[in-house]
C-alpha positions in Angstrom: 8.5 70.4 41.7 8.1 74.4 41.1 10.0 77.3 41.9 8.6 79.0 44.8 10.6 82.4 44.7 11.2 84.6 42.4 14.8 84.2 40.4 16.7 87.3 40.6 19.5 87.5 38.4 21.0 90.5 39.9 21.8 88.6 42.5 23.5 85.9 41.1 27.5 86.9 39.9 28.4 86.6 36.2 31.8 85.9 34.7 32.9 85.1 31.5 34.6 82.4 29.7 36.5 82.5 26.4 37.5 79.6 24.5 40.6 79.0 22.2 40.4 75.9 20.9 43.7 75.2 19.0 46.8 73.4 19.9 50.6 72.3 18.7 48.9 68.6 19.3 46.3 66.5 21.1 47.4 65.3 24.0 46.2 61.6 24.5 44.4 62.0 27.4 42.8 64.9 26.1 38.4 65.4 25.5 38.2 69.0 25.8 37.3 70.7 22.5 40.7 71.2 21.1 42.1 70.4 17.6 45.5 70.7 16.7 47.5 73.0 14.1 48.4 71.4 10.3 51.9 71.0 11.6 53.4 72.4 15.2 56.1 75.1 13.0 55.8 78.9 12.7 54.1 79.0 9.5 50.9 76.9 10.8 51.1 79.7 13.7 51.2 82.6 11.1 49.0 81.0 8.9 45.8 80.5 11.7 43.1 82.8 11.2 43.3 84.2 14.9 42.7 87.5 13.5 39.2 86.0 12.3 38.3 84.3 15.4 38.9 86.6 17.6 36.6 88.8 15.4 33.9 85.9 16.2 34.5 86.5 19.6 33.7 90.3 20.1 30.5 89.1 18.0 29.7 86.5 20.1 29.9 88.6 23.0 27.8 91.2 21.2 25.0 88.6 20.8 25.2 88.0 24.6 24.2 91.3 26.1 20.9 90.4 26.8 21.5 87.9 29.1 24.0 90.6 31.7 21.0 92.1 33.1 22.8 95.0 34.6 25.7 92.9 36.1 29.3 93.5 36.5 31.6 90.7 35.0 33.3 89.5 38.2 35.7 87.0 36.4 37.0 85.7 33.3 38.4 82.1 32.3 40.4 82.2 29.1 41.1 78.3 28.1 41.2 75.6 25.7 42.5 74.2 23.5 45.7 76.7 24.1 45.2 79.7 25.0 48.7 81.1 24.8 48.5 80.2 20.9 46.8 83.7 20.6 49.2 86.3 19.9 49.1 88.8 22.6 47.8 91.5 20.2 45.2 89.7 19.3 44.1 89.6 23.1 44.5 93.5 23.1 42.0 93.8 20.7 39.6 91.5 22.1 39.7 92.7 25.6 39.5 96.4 24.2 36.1 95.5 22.5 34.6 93.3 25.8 35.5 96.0 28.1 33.6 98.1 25.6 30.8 95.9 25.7 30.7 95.0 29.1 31.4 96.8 32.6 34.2 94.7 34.2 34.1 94.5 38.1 37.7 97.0 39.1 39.2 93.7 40.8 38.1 91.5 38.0 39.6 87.8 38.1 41.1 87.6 34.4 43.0 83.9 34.1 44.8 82.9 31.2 45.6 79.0 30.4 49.4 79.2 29.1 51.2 75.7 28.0 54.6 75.9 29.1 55.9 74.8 25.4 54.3 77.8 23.7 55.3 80.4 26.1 58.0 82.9 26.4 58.8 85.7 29.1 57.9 88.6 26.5 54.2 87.1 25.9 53.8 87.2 30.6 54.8 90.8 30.2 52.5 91.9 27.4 49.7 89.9 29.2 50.0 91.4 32.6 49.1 95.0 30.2 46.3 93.8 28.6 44.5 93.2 32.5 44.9 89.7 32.6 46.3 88.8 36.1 46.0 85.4 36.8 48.1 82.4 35.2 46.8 79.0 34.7 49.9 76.7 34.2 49.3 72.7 32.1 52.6 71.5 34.0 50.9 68.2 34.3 53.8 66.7 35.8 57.9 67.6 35.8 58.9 64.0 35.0 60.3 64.0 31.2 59.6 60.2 30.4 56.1 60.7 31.8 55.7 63.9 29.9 56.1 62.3 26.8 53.9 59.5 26.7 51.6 61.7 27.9 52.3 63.8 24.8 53.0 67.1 26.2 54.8 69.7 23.8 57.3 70.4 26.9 60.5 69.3 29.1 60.7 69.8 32.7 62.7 73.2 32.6 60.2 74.7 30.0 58.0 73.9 32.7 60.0 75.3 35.6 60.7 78.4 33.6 57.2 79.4 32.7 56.2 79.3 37.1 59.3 81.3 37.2 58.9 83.5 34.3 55.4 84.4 35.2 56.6 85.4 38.8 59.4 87.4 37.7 56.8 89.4 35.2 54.2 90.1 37.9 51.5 87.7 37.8 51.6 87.4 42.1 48.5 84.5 41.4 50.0 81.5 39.3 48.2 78.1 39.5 49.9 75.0 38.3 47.6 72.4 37.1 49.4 68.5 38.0 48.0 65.3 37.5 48.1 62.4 39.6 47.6 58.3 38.9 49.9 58.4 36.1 51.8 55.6 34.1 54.0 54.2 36.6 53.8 56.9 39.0 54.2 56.1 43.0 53.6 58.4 45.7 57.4 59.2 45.7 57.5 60.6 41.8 53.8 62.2 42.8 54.8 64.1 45.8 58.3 65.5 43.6 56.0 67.0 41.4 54.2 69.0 44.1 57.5 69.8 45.6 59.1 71.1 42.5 55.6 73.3 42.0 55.6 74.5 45.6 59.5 75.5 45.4 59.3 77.7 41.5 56.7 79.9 43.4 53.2 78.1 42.6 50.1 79.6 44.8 47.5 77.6 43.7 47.6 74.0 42.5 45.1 72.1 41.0 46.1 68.3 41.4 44.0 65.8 39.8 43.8 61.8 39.3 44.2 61.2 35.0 41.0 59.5 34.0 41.4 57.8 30.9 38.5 59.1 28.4 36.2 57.8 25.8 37.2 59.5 22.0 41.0 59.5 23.1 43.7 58.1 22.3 44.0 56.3 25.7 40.9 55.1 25.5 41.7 53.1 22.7 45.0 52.2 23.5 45.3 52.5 27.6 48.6 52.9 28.9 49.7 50.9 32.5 48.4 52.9 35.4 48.6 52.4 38.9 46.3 50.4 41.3 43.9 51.4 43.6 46.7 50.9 46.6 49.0 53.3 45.4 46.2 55.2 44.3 45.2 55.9 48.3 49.1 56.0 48.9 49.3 58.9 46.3 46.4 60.9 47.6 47.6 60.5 51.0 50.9 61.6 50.5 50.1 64.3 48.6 47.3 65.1 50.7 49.7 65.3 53.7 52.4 67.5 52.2 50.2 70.0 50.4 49.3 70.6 54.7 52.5 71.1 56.0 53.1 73.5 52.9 50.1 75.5 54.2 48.0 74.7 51.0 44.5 74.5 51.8 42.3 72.3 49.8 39.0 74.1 49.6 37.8 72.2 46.4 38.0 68.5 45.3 41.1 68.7 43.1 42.0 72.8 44.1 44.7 74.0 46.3 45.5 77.4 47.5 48.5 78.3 49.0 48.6 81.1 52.1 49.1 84.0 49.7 46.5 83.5 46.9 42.9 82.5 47.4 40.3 80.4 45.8 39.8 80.8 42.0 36.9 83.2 42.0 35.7 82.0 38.5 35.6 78.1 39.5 33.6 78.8 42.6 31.6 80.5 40.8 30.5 77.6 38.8 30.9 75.7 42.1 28.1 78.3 43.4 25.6 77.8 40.7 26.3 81.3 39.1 26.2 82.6 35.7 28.4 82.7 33.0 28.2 84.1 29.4 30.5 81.9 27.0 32.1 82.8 23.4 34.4 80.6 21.5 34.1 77.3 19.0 32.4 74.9 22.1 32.2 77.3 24.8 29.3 76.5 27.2 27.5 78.9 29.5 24.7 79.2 31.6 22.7 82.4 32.4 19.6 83.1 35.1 16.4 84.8 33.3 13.8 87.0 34.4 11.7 89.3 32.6 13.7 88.3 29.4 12.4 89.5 25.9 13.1 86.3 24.1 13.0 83.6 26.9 10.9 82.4 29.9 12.0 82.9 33.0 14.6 80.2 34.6 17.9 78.5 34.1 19.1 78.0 31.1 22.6 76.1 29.5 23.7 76.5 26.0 26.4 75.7 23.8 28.3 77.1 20.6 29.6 75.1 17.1 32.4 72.8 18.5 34.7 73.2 15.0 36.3 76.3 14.4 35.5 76.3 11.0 31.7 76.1 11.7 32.3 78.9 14.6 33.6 80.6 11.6 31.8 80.5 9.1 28.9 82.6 11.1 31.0 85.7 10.4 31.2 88.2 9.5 27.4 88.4 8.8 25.7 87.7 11.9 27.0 86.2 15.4 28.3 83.0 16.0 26.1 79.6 16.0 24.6 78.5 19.0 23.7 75.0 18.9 21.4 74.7 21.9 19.6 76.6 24.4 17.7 74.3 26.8 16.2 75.4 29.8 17.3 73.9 32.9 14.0 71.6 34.5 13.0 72.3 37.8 13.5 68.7 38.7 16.7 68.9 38.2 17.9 72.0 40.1 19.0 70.5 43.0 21.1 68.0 41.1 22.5 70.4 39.2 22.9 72.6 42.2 24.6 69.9 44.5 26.6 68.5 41.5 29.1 71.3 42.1 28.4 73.0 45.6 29.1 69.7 47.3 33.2 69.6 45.8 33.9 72.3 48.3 35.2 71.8 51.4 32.8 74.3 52.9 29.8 73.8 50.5 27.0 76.3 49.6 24.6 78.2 52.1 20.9 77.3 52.2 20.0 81.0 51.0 22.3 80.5 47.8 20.4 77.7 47.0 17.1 79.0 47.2 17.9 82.3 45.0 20.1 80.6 42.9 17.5 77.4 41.7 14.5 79.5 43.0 13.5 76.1 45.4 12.8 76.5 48.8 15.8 74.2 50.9 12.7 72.4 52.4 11.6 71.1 48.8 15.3 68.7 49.1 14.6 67.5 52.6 13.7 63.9 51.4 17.1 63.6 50.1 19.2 66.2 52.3 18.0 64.4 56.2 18.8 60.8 55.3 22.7 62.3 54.0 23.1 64.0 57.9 21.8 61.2 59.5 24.0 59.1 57.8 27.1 61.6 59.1 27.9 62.6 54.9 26.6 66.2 55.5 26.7 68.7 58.2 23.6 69.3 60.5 23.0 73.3 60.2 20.1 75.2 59.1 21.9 77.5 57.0 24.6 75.1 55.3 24.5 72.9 52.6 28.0 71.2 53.5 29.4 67.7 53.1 31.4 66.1 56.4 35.3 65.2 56.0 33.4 62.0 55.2 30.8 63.1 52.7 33.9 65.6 51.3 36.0 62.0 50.6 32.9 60.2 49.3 31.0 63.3 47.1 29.9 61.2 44.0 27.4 59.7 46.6 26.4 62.7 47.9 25.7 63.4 44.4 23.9 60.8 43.2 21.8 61.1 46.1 20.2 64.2 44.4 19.1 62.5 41.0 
């Protein structure tokens, strides 16, 4: 299979995504690239070298310009790890340099991943200054017991206070992130954790079943979870109430409420765009054309996982990066369908085509049998699952490999 059009990248949006990639503790559940602090007390905070990394950072970024192509950046992700480790100073100065480096779209989408147990009201204030205007909450759940066999760093009320806390200090956009299918959970203690959310003044929720894992600590010692019955009875519940709260569920595990809107830097890897990536781990993908270095297409890389490898790149020259693969033709559409087909709404046949450089007609083998078969919509210029195909997405999915 070959591209038939020509890529153009300035048609494609780019955000960015900054990773921080320290916590207080790993969480059992936990695979993201995260590695916890010699001991959870205010001298492993003073002692980190955040002043270092974030130094890495602006480099990173610096060794990156190539790859804007005379874009805006239209959003920015901050995670982790935890994010709200960072001193907010330290943020200052990073966002000083990027907005030096890069031009930043006026409205620009800037979310921050806080953990309610390293969080206070002063750090919401300062962050709301820097630009950042989106919070990103790791409630997880508001049930104590479950909280700590999970082995979050915070109670309920730390919990209810940072949704609260960030309110009161402006952020008007405040997603709470809740899991689901936990260790003796029933739809009963499920649906009190949306409530609670809903009632401190969430506007988007992300709600998502706990999946236990290889290389964690679940993995190798699982805990009791819940069957497949109360599973369904979960979802359903849930499902049902997040409705009648007016939440509308435009993304597999995403939820916006009728005052915020869809997270503008998840659809945008939903939508196949690009995104630049700094930090120990970060990945990022990025459209070429008439590059200096590189062929034209899609390409995904990656950066040293360990912060001390991410470091030790400085101060000399930027930070490692550990692959750079271009993307094979065959396996644009996957890749494309992969994430277009967890919204509700799906992609459009014309982002398709200049976001993979494929024609829609070069998927038709795959695409007619899934409309047929009542999992996608019939429509020329939509690439949308059914209420059926939106339940049953991993086989849309696969359908593409």
């Amino acid at each position: 299979m070959n591209p038939l059009l020509e890529l153009q990248p300035k048609r494609i949006p780019l955000s960015l995504y900054i990773h921080i990639p320290w916590c207080i503790k790993k969480c059992p559940y936990c695979d993201f690239n995260s590695h916890a602090l010699p001991s959870p007390d205010q001298n492993a905070l003073l002692s980190a070298p955040f002043a270092d990394y974030v130094d890495a950072l602006i480099a990173d970024a610096q060794s990156q310009l190539s790859f804007v192509q005379d874009r805006q950046i239209e959003s920015v992700f901050i995670g982790g790890g935890t994010p709200s480790l960072l001193p907010a100073e330290q943020f200052k100065r990073l966002f000083d340099a990027l907005r030096e480096l890069y031009d930043f779209r006026p409205d620009c989408e800037i979310t921050l991943e806080v953990n309610p147990g390293t969080i206070e009201h002063s750090p919401f204030e300062a962050y709301r200054h820097i630009g950042i205007n989106r919070a990103s909450i790791g409630v997880q759940t508001f049930d104590d017991k479950v909280l700590q066999t999970l082995g979050r760093v915070h109670n309920p009320m730390q919990a209810m206070n940072a949704i609260k806390q960030a309110r009161q200090a402006g952020f008007e956009r405040v997603n709470v992130d809740l899991m689901h299918g936990l260790p003796n959970q029933d739809a009963n203690m499920a649906i009190h954790d949306l409530k609670t959310a809903v009632q401190m003044g969430a506007t988007h929720i992300s709600w998502y079943q706990l999946t236990i894992e290889p290389n964690t600590a679940f993995y190798r010692s699982p805990p009791a979870l819940p069957d497949d019955e109360v599973l369904e009875s979960i979802e359903e519940a849930g499902r049902c109430y997040l409705l009648e709260q007016g939440f509308n569920n435009y993304e597999v595990s995403a939820w916006v409420g009728a005052n915020d809107r869809p997270c503008h830097h998840n659809m945008n890897y939903w939508q196949f765009g690009d995104y630049l990536a700094i930090g120990a781990g970060a990945h990022g993908k990025i459209t070429l054309y008439n590059h200096t270095e590189h062929a034209d297409g899609i390409y995904r890389f990656s950066k040293s996982r360990l912060p001390k490898d991410y470091l030790n790149f400085m101060p000399s020259y930027a930070p490692k990066m550990v692959s750079f693969e271009k993307v094979s033709e065959d396996s644009l559409p996957f890749e494309f369908m992969m994430n277009a087909l967890r919204l509700r709404h799906g992609a459009t046949t014309q982002m398709f085509e200049e976001r993979t450089g494929l024609l829609v007609s070069s998927i038709d083998n795959e695409l007619l049998p899934l409309q047929h078969e009542g999992f996608m919509v019939h429509d020329a210029t939509l690439l949308s699952p059914t209420n059926m195909g939106f339940r049953y997405v991993n086989h849309l999915v696969r359908s593409f490999l």
